[in-house]
C-alpha positions as a Python dict, from the first residue, in 0.01 Angstrom:
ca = {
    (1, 'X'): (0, 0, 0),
    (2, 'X'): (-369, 31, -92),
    (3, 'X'): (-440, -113, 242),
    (4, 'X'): (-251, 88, 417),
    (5, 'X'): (-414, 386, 251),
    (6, 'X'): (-773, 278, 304),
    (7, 'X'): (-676, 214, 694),
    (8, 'X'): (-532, 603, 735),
    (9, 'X'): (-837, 736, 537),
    (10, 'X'): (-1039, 518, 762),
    (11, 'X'): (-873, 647, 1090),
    (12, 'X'): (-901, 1009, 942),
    (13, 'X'): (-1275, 995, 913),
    (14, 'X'): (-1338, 818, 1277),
    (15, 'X'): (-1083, 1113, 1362),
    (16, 'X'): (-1293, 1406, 1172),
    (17, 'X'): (-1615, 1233, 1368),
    (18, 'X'): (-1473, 1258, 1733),
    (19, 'X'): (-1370, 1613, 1726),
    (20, 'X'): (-1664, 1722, 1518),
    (21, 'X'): (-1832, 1537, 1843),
    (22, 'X'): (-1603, 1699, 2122),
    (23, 'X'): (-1640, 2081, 1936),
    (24, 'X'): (-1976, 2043, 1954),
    (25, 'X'): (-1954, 1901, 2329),
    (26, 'X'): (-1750, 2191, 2431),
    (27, 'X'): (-1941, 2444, 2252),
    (28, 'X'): (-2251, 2363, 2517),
    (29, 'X'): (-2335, 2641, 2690),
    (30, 'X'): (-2281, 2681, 3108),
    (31, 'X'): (-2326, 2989, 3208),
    (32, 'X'): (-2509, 3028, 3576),
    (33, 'X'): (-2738, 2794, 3583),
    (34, 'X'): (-2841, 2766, 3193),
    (35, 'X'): (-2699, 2421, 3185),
    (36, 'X'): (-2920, 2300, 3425),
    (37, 'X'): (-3276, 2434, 3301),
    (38, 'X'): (-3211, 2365, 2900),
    (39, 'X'): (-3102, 2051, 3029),
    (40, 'X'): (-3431, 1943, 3261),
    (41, 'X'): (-3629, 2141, 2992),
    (42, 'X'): (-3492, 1921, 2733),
    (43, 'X'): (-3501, 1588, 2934),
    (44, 'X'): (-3531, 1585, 3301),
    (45, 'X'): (-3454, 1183, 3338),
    (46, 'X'): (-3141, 1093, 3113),
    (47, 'X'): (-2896, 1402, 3060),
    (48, 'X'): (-2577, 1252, 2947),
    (49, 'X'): (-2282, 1401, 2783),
    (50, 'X'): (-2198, 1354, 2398),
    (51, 'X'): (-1874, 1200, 2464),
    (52, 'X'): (-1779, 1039, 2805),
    (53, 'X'): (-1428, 1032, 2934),
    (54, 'X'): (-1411, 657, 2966),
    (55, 'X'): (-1452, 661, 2572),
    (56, 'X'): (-1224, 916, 2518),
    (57, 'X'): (-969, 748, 2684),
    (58, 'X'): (-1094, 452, 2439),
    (59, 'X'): (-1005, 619, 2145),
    (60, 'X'): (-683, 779, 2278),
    (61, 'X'): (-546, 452, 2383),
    (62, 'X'): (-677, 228, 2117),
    (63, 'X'): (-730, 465, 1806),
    (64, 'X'): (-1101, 336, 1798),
    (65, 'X'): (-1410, 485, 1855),
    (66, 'X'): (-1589, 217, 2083),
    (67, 'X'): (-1970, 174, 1846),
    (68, 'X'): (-2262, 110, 2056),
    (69, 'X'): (-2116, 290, 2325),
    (70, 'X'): (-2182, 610, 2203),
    (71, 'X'): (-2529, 487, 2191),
    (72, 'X'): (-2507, 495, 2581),
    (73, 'X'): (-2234, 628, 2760),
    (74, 'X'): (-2330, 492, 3112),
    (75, 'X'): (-2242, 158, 2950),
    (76, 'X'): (-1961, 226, 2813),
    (77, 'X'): (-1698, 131, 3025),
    (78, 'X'): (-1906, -193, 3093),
    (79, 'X'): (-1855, -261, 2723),
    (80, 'X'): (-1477, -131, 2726),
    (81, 'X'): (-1282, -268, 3009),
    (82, 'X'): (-965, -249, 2854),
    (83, 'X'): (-1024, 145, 2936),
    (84, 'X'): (-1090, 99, 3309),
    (85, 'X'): (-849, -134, 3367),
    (86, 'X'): (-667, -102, 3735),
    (87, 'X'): (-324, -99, 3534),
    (88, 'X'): (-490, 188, 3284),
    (89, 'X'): (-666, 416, 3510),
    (90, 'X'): (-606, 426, 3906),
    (91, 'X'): (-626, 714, 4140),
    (92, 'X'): (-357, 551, 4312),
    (93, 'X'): (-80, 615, 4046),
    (94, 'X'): (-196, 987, 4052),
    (95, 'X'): (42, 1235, 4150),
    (96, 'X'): (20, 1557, 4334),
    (97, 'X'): (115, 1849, 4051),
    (98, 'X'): (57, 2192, 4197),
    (99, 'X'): (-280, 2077, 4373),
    (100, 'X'): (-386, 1869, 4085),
    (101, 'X'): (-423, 1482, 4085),
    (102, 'X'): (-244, 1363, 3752),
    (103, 'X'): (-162, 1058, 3589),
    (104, 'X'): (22, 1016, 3322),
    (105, 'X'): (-69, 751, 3105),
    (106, 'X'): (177, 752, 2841),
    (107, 'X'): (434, 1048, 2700),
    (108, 'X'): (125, 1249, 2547),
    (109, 'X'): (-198, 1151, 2723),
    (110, 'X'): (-250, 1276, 3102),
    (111, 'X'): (-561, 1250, 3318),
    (112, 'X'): (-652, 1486, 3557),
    (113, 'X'): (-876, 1420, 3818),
    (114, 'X'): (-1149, 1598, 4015),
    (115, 'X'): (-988, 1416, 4364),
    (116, 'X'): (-812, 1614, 4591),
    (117, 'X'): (-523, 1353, 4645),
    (118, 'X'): (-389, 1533, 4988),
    (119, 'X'): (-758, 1528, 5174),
    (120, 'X'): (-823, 1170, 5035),
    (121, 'X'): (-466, 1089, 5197),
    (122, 'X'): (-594, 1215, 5540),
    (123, 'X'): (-908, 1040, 5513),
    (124, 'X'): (-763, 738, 5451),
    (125, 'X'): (-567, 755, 5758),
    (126, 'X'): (-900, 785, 5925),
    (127, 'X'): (-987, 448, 5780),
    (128, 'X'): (-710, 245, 5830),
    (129, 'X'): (-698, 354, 6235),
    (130, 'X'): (-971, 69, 6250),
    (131, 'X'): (-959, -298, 6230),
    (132, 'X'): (-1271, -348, 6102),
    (133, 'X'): (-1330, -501, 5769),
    (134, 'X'): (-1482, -248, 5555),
    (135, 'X'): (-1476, 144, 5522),
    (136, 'X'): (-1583, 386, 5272),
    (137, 'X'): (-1585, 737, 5249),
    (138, 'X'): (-1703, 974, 4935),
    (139, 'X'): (-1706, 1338, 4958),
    (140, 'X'): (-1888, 1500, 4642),
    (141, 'X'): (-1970, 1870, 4520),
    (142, 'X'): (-2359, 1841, 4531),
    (143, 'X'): (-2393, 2114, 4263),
    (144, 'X'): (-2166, 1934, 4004),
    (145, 'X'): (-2089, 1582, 4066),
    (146, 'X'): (-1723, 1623, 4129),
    (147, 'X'): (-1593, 1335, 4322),
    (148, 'X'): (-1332, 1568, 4606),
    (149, 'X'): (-1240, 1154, 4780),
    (150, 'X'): (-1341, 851, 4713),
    (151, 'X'): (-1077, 650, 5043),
    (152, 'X'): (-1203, 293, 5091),
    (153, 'X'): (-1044, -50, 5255),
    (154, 'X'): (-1179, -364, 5239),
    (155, 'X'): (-1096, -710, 5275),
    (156, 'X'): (-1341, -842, 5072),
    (157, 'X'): (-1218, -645, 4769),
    (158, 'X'): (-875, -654, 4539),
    (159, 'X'): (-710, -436, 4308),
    (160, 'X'): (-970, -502, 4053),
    (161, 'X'): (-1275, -387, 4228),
    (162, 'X'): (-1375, -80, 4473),
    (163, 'X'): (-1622, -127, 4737),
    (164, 'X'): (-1713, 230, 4702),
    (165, 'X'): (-1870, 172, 4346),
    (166, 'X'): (-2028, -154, 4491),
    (167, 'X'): (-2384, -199, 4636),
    (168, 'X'): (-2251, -379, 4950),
    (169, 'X'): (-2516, -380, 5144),
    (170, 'X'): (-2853, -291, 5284),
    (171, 'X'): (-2941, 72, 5246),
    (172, 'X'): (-3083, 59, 5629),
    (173, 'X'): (-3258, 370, 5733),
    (174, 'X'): (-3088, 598, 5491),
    (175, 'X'): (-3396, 458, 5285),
    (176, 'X'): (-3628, 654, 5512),
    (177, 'X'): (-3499, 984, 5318),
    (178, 'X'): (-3656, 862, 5018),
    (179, 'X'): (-3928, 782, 5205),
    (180, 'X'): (-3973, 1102, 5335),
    (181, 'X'): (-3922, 1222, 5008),
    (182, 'X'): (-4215, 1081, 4838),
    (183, 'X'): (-4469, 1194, 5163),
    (184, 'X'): (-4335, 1537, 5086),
    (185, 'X'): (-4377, 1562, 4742),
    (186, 'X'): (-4727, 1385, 4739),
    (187, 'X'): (-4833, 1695, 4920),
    (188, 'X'): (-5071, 1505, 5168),
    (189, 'X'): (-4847, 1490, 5468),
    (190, 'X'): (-4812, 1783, 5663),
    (191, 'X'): (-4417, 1743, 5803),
    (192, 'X'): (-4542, 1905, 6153),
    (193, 'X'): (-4827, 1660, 6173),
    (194, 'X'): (-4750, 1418, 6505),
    (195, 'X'): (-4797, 1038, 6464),
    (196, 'X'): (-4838, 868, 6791),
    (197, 'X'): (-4716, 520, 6820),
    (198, 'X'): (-4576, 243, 7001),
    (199, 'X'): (-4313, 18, 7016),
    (200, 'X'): (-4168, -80, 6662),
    (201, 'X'): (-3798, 60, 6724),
    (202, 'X'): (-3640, -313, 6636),
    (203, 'X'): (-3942, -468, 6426),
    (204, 'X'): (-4260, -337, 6256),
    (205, 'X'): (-4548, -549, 6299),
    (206, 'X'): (-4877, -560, 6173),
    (207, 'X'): (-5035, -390, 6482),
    (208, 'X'): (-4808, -86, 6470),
    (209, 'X'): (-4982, 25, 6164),
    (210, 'X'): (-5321, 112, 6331),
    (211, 'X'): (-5316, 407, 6524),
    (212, 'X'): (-5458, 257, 6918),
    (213, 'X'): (-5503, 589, 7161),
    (214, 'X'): (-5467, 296, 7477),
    (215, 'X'): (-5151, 202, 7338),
    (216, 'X'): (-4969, 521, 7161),
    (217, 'X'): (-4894, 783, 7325),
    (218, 'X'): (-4488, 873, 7238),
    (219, 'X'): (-4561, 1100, 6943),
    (220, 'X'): (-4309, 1304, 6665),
    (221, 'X'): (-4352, 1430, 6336),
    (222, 'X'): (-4203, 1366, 6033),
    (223, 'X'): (-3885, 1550, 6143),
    (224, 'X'): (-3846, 1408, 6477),
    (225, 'X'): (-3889, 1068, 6322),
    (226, 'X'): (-3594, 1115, 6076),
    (227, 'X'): (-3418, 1247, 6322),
    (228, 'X'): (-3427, 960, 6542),
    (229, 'X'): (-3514, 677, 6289),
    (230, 'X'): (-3804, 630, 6449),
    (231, 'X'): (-3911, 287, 6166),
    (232, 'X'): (-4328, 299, 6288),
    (233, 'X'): (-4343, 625, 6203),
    (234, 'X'): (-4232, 576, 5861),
    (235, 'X'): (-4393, 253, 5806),
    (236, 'X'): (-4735, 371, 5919),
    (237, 'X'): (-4765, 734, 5684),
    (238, 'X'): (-4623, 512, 5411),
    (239, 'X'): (-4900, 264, 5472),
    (240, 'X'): (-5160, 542, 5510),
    (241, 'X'): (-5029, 777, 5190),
    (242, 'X'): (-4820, 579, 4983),
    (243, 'X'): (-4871, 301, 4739),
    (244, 'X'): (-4542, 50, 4660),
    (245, 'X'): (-4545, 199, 4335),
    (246, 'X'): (-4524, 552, 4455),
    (247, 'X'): (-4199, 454, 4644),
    (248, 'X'): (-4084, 247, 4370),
    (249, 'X'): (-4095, 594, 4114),
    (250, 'X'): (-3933, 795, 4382),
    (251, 'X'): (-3668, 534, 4455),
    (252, 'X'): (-3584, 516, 4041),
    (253, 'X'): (-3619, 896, 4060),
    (254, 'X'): (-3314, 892, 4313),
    (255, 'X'): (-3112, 641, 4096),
    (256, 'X'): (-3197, 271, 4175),
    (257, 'X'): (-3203, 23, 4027),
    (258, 'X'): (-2992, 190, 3740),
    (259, 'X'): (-2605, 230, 3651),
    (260, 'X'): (-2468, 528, 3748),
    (261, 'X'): (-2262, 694, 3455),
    (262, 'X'): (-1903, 662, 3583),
    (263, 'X'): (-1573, 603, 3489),
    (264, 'X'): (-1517, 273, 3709),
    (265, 'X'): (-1810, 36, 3635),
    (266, 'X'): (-2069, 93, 3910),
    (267, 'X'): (-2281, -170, 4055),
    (268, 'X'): (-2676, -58, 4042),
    (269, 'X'): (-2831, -1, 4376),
    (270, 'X'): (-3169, -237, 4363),
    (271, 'X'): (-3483, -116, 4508),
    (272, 'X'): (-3786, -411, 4504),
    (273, 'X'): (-4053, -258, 4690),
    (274, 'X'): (-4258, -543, 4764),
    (275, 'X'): (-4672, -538, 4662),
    (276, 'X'): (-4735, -724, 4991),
    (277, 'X'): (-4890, -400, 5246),
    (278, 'X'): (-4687, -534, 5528),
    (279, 'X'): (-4363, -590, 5344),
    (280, 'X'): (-4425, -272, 5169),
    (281, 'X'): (-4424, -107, 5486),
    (282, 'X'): (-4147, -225, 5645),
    (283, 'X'): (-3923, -145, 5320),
    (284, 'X'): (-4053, 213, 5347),
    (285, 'X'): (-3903, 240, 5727),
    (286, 'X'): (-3566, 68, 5581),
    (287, 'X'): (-3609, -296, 5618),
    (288, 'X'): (-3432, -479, 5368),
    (289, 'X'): (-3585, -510, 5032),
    (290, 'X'): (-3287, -235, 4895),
    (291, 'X'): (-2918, -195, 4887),
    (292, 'X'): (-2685, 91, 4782),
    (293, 'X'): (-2331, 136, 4705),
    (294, 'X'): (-2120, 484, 4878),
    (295, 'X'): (-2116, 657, 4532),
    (296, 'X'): (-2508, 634, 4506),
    (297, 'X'): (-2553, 689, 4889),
    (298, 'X'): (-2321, 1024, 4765),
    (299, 'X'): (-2508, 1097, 4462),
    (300, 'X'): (-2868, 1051, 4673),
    (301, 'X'): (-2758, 1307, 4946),
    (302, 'X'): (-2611, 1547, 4688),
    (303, 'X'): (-2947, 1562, 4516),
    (304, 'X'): (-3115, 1651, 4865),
    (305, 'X'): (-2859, 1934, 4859),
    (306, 'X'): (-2913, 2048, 4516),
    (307, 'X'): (-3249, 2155, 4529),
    (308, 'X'): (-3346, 1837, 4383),
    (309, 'X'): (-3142, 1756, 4123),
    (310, 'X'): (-2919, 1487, 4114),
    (311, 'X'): (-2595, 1468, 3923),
    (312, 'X'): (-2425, 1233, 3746),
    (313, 'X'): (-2089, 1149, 3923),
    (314, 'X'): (-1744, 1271, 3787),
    (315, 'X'): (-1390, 1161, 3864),
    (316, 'X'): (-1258, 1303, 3591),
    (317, 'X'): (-1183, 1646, 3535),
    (318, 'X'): (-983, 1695, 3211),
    (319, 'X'): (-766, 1484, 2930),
    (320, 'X'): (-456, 1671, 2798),
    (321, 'X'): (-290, 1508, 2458),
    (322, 'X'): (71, 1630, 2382),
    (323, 'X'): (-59, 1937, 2643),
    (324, 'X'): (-412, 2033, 2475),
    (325, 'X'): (-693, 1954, 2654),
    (326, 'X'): (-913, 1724, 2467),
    (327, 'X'): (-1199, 1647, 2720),
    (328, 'X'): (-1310, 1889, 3020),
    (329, 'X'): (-1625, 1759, 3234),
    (330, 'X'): (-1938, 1925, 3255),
    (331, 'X'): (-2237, 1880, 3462),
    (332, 'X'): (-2480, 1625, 3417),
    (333, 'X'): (-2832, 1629, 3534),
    (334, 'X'): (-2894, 1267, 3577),
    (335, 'X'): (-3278, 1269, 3761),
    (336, 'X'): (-3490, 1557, 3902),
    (337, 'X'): (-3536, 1368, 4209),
    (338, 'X'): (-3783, 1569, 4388),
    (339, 'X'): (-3873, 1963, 4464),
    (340, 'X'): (-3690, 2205, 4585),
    (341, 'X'): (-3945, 2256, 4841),
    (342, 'X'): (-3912, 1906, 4915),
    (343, 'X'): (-3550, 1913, 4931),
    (344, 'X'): (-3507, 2222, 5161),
    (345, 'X'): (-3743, 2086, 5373),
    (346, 'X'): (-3588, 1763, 5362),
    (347, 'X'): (-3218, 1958, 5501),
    (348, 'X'): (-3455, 2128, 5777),
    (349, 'X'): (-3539, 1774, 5928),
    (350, 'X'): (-3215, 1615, 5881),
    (351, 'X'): (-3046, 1885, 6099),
    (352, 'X'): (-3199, 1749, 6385),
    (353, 'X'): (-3023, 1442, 6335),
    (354, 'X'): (-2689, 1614, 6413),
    (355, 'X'): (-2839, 1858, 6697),
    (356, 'X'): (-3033, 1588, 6908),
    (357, 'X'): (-3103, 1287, 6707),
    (358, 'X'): (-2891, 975, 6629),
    (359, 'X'): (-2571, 1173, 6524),
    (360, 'X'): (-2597, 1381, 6811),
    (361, 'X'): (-2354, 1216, 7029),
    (362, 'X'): (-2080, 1192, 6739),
    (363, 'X'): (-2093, 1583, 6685),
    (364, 'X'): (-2102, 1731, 6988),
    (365, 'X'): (-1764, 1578, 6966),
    (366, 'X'): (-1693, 1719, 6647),
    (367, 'X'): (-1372, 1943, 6613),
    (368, 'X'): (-1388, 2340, 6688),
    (369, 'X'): (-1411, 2450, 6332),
    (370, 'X'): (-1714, 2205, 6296),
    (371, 'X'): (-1917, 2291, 6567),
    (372, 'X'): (-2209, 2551, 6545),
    (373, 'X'): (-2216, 2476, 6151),
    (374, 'X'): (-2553, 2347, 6066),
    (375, 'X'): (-2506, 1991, 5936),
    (376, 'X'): (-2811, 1788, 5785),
    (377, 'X'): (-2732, 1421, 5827),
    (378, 'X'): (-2888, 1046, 5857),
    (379, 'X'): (-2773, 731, 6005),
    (380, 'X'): (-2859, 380, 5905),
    (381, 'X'): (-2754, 52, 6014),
    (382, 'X'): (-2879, -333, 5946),
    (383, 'X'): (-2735, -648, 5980),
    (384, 'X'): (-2692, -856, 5670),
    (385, 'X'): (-2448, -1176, 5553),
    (386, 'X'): (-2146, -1165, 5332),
    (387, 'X'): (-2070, -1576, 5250),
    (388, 'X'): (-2341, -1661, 5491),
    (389, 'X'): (-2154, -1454, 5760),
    (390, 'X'): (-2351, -1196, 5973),
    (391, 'X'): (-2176, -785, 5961),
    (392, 'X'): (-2295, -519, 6082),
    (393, 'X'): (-2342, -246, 5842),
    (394, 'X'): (-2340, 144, 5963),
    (395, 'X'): (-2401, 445, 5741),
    (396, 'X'): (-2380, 777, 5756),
    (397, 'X'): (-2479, 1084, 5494),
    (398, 'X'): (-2501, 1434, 5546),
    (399, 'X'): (-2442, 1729, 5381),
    (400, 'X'): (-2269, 2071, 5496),
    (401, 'X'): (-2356, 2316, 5549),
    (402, 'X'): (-2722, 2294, 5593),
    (403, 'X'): (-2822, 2620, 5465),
    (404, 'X'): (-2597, 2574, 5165),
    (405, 'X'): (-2446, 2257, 5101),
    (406, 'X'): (-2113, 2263, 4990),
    (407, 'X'): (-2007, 1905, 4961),
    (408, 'X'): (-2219, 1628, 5060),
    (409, 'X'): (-2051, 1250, 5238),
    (410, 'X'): (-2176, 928, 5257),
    (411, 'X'): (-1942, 714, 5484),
    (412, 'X'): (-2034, 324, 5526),
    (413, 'X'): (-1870, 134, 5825),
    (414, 'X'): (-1866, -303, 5807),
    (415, 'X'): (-1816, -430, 6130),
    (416, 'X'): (-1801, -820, 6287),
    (417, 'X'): (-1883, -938, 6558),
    (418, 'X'): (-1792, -656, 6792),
    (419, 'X'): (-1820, -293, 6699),
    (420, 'X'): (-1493, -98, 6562),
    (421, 'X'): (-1616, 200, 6480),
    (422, 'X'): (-1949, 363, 6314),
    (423, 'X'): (-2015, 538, 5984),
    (424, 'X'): (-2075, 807, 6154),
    (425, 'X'): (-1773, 895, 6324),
    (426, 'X'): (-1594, 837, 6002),
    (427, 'X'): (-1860, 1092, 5848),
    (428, 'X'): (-1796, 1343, 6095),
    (429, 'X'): (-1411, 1273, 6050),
    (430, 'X'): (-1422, 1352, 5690),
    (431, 'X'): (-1618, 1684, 5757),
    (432, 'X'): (-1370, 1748, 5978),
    (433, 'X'): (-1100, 1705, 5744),
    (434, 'X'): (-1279, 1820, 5466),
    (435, 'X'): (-1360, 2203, 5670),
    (436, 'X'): (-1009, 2195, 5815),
    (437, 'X'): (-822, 2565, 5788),
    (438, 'X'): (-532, 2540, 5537),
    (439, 'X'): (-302, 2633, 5847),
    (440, 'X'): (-393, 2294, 6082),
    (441, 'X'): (-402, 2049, 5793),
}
C-alpha cells in the first residue's frame, strides 16, 4: 500500500510539472507578429517550444515525462520512438472530420493534424500516375511551419520510414539559392552586375573561374543565372566574394547539417563545403558536397518567403484528452536565415525561373487558375547512386505567390534509367491542386 501511495504521489507531481509547463506554454503571447520579434530578440538561432507534441504524446501514452528530452525537444522523438511509432502516429490512419485530419489514438486522446487529408489525396494521385521510383511532394505555410501535404512513394522505403523526412539525395542546384543568398547578404555583389563566361553548363573547371574577354562573351547577372542555373556563374562570384566558411554559416543558417524539430525523426541535411578553392567552387554552383531531404528543401524555400525567417516544421496542430485540448502548436523561429532585403530580392530572381528560365516550359502549361500568378521557383537535378546504382534526381521549389507567398513546395522526382517525369511538373501539379477553386476540385 505504501508503494502504491508513493507511485500516485509520484505521478501527481510529474503531473503538477507538465501542466505548470503547458500553462505557461500557452500563456505565450502571439499577437501579430510579437511572437516573432521577442522570439529573434531573445534568440535568433534556437527558438523551440517548452513542450513538443512528440513528448506530449509521451506522457499521454506512457504516463512519463521523457527526462533529457525536455532538455532538447528536437531530439526527442529520436530518444522516444515508442511515440513515433508507424502503429502510434500515422497520417494514414487519419480521418477526414469536418475538414480536419484526426486520429484517434485511444477512447480519450485524439491528434489533429495541420494536413489537409483531401489535397494530400489528390496529390498523391499525381504521384502514383508515374512509374518511377521515388516522389515527394511537401506543401508548407511559409509564415508558420504548418505542414498542408506531405504525399510521397518510394520503393526504397517501408512503413517505418518516409522519404520525405530523409536526405535522399544531392541538393543539385537548389544549392545555388543559398548561394545566392550569402552574395546578397555580404553586400558586395551587385544582383544586376553581368558576369561573362563560357562554357561550364555540365562541369566547372579551373579555367572558368578567370574572367578571359577572347573567350566570354554570353553574359547574365545574378538573376539570369538562377534563372537558368547557369553553374560558372555561381562558381566564379563565389570564388571571387565568398570564402568556404562564409557558405558554410549561411548553409547552417538555412538548417544543415542539423535535425529539424519534427514529429517523425528527420534525417539532417549535410553541407561539407570543401577548403579546396576548386572544390569549394563547384559546391557553391551545386556540385555535390550537400544533400537535403523534401521537408528541409520545404523549410529552406519557406524561409525565402518569410522575409527570412525560417520555421520550424509542424504536423501537428492540436491534442484533445477526453475533448480538452491539451497541446495547440505555435510558431517556431528556428534560424534567421538571411534579410529581408535578401529574401525579397531573392523571390524577384527566382520568378524568372517560371517566366523564361528552366521552369518555363512546365508553366506555360500550367492550368488556367495558375497562369499569370507570379511564381518564384528553382530547379535542380544531379545524378547520384543508391546501392551503387546510378538515379537521376530532379527537384523543384517554389513558392506562390511571388509577391506574397502563401505556401511554399518542394517536390523531388527519382528517376532510372529513362526519364518518368520531373520534379517540376509534380511542383507545378501540386500548385495546381493546391490553388484549385473549391468548385473544380
Amino acid at each position: 500500500m505504501a508503494i502504491a501511495r508513493q507511485t500516485l504521489n509520484r505521478k501527481r507531481v510529474k503531473l503538477a510539472v507538465f501542466l505548470g509547463l503547458l500553462g505557461g506554454f500557452a500563456l505565450c503571447p502571439v499577437i501579430g507578429d510579437s511572437w516573432r520579434a521577442e522570439a529573434v530578440a531573445a534568440e535568433p538561432d534556437a527558438q523551440e517550444p517548452a513542450i513538443s507534441a512528440g513528448e506530449l504524446l509521451h506522457y499521454l501514452l506512457l504516463g512519463d515525462l521523457p527526462g533529457p528530452a525536455f532538455e532538447n525537444p528536437a531530439l526527442a522523438l529520436s530518444k522516444h520512438k515508442t511515440v513515433a511509432a508507424p502503429g502510434v502516429l500515422n497520417l494514414a490512419l487519419a480521418e477526414d472530420r469536418q475538414g480536419e485530419a484526426v486520429q484517434v489514438l485511444d477512447e480519450s486522446v485524439s491528434v489533429f493534424y495541420t494536413v489537409d487529408l483531401e489535397l494530400q489525396a489528390r496529390i498523391q494521385e499525381v504521384l502514383d500516375g508515374y512509374d518511377n521510383p521515388l516522389s515527394v511532394v511537401v506543401l508548407l505555410d511559409p509564415a508558420t511551419g504548418r505542414v498542408l501535404a506531405m504525399a510521397e512513394k518510394s520503393v526504397f522505403d517501408d512503413e517505418t520510414t518516409r522519404a520525405s523526412l530523409r536526405a535522399v539525395g544531392p541538393a543539385a542546384s537548389v544549392f545555388k539559392v543559398v548561394t545566392a543568398a550569402a552574395l546578397l547578404d555580404s553586400g558586395a555583389v551587385d544582383p544586376k552586375r553581368k558576369v561573362c563566361y563560357s562554357g561550364g553548363m555540365n562541369r566547372v573547371l579551373e579555367h572558368h573561374l578567370y574572367y578571359n574577354p577572347d573567350r566570354d562573351k554570353k553574359c547574365r547577372n545574378m538573376g539570369e543565372a538562377l534563372a537558368s542555373s547557369t553553374n560558372v556563374v555561381f562558381s566564379r562570384l563565389a570564388f571571387e566574394f565568398l570564402k568556404p566558411q562564409d557558405l558554410q554559416d549561411k548553409a547552417e543558417r538555412f538548417g544543415f547539417n542539423e535535425v529539424l524539430p519534427f514529429l517523425w525523426p528527420v534525417q539532417a541535411s549535410p553541407a561539407r563545403i570543401p577548403e579546396d578553392r576548386m572544390e569549394f567552387a563547384r559546391a557553391a554552383a551545386g556540385f555535390y558536397h550537400t544533400e537535403m531531404s523534401p521537408l528541409h528543401a520545404a523549410t529552406i524555400m519557406g524561409a525565402i518567403a518569410n522575409d527570412g525567417y525560417m520555421m520550424a516544421p509542424q504536423v501537428v496542430d492540436r491534442i484533445e484528452k477526453d475533448g480538452e485540448v491539451v497541446f495547440e502548436a505555435q510558431p517556431s523561429v528556428l534560424h534567421r536565415s538571411c534579410t529581408a532585403q535578401t529574401a525579397a530580392t531573392l523571390l524577384d530572381m527566382m520568378s524568372l525561373t517560371t517566366e523564361n528560365g528552366t521552369a518555363a516550359k512546365y508553366f506555360k502549361k500550367a492550368a488556367p487558375w495558375l497562369q499569370g500568378m507570379k511564381v518564384a521557383g528553382k530547379t535542380g537535378s544531379l545524378s547520384a547512386p543508391i546501392d551503387g546504382q546510378k538515379y537521376a534526381y530532379s527537384w523543384f521549389v517554389a513558392a506562390a505567390p511571388a509577391d506574397k507567398p502563401q505556401v511554399v513546395v518542394a517536390a523531388l522526382a527519382v528517376n532510372e534509367p529513362a526519364w518518368k517525369v520531373k520534379g517540376t511538373f509534380l511542383g507545378r501539379r501540386a500548385l495546381e491542386e493546391y490553388f484549385r477553386a473549391p468548385a473544380s476540385k
